[in-house]
C-alpha positions as a printed Julia matrix, in Angstrom:
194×3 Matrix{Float64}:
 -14.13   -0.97   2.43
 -12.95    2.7    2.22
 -14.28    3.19  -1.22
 -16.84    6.0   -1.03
 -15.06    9.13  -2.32
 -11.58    9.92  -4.12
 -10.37   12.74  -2.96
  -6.95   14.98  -3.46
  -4.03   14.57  -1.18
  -4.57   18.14  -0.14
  -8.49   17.17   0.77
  -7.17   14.21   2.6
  -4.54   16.25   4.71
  -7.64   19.33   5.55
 -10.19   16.26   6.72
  -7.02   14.27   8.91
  -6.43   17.69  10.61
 -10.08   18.79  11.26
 -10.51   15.35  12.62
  -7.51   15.44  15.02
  -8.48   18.69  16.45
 -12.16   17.23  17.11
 -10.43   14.61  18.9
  -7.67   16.47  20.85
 -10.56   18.63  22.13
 -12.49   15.85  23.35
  -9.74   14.52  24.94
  -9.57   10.91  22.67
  -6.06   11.83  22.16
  -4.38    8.67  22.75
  -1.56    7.9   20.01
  -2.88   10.43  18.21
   0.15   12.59  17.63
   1.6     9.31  16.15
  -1.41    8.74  14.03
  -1.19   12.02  12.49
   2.72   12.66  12.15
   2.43    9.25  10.25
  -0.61   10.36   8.54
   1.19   13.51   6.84
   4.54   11.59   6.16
   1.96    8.71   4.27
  -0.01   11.37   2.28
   3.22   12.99   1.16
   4.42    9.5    0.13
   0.97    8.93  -1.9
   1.3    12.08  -3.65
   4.78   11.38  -4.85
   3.42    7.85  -5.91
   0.62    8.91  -7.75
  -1.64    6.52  -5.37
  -5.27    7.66  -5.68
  -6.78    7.12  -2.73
 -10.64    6.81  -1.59
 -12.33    7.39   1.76
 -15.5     7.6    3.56
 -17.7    10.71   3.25
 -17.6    10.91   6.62
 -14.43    9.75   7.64
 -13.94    9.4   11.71
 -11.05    9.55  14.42
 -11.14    5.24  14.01
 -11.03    5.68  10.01
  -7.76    7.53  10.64
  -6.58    4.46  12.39
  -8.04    2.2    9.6
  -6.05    4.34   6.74
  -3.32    4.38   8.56
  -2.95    0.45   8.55
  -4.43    0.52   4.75
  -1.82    3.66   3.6
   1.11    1.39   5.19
   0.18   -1.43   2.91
  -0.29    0.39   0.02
   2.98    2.58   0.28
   5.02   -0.84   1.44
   4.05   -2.74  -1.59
   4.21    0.23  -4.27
   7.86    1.6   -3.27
   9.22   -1.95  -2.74
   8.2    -2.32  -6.26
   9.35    1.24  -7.92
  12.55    0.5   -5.61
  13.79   -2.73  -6.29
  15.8    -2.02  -9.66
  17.72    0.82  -8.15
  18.08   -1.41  -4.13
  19.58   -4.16  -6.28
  22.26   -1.95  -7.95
  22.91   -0.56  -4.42
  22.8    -3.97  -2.65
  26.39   -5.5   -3.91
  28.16   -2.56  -2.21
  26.98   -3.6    1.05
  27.81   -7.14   0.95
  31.66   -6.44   1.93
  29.47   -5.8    5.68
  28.51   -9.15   5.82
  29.74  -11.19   8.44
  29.56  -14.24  10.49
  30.72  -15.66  14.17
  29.44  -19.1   15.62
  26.33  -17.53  16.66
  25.13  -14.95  14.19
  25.62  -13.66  11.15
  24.96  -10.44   9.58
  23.45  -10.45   6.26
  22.62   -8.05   3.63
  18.57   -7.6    2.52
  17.92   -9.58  -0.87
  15.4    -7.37  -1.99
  14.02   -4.09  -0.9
  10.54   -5.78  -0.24
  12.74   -7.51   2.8
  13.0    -4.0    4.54
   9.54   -3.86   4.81
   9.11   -7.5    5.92
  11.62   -6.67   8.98
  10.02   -3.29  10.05
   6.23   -5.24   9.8
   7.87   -8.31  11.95
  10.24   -6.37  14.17
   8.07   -3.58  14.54
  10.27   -0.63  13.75
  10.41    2.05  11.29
  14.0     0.28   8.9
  11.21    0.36   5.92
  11.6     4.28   5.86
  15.28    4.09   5.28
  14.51    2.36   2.05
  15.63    5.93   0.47
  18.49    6.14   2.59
  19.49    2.51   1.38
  19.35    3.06  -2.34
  21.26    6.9   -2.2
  24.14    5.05  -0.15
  23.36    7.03   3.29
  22.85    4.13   4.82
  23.53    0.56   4.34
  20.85   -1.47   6.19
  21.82   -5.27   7.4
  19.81   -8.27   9.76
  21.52   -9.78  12.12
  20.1   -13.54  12.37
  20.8   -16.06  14.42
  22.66  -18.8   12.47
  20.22  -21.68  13.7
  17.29  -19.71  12.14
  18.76  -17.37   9.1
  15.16  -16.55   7.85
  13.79  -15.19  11.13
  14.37  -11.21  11.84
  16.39  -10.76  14.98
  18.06   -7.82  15.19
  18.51   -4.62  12.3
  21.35   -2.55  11.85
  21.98    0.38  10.03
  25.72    1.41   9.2
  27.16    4.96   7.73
  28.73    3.33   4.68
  31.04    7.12   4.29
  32.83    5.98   7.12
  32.32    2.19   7.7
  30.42    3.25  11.13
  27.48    0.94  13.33
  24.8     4.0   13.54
  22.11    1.76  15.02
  21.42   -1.44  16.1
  17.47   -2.01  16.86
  15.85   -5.24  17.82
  11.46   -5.86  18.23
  10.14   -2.84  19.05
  13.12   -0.84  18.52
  14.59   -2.54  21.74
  18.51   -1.89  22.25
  20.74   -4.9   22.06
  21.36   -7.47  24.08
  24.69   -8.39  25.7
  25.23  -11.24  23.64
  24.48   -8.87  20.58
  26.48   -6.4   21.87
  29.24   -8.6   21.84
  28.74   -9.79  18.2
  28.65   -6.16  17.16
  31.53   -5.59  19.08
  33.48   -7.88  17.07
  32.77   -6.49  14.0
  33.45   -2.98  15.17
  37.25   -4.7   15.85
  38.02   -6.77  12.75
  36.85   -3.15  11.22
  39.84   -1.18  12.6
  42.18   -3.89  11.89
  41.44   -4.07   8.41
């Protein structure tokens, strides 16, 4: 458990950085950029939370890694709670994106909590654009394969001021396949005739 101190935000961000540069210097630098550009973006998201947060006295390069994978859980479940209200009154805008073929169908997120199910299962960052989602930058949809509705597939992300496909990202932020492609293609035309 990483329960032996509470410390500030600020205290966290000094002991993340002195660690990093021990590490970078010994060369264990693997990932590490990731670890601490995530790192900074989570501590800036626990400060605006109010999240209290506790760590070893002697916190280590793996303890990064270990609050890293803690901070995620914490800052998933606390915003998809503080943002559900306001993703809900957002939500009904998107649903005129919605659409089906034989093969898949493209479905707006119930709840906000879903974003974060899709990025955890998909392995992408669409849980970060929960922000995006609820100020109308972006309007977030799954594209499932009608056989299995429930199971994440594919993510899209579409510029609701102009009716635009931004993004299209499947596991691992892979591009899509050709018979996505063409799916997403046929949306892109029924758009310009309507």
């Amino acid at each position: 458990s990483l329960s032996d101190k509470t410390v500030s935000v600020t205290e966290l961000i000094h002991k993340i950085n002195k660690i990093t540069e021990e590490a970078y210097h010994n060369g264990r630098c693997h990932s590490l950029f990731n670890y601490y550009i995530d790192m900074m973006n989570m501590c800036a998201q626990i400060n605006r939370a109010g999240i209290s947060v506790t760590i070893p006295k002697k916190l280590e390069l793996y303890d990064i890694i270990k609050l890293h994978d803690d901070f995620t859980n914490i800052i998933d479940k606390k915003e998809a709670k503080i943002n559900e209200k306001a993703f809900l009154a957002v939500r009904a805008d998107y649903l005129k994106y919605e659409f089906t073929d034989e093969t898949f169908s493209m479905v707006v997120p119930e709840t906000a909590e879903d974003l974060y199910k899709e990025g955890a299962c998909l392995k992408h960052c669409v849980a970060s654009y929960i922000d995006r989602f609820i100020n109308r930058k972006s309007a977030i949809l799954f594209i499932r394969r009608n056989n299995d509705l429930t199971k994440p597939f594919y993510t899209v992300e579409i510029n609701p001021t102009n009716d635009t496909i931004v993004q299209v990202r499947g596991n691992g932020n892979r591009s899509m396949t050709d018979d996505v492609a063409l799916f997403v293609n046929k949306i892109n035309k029924l758009k310009k005739t309507v």
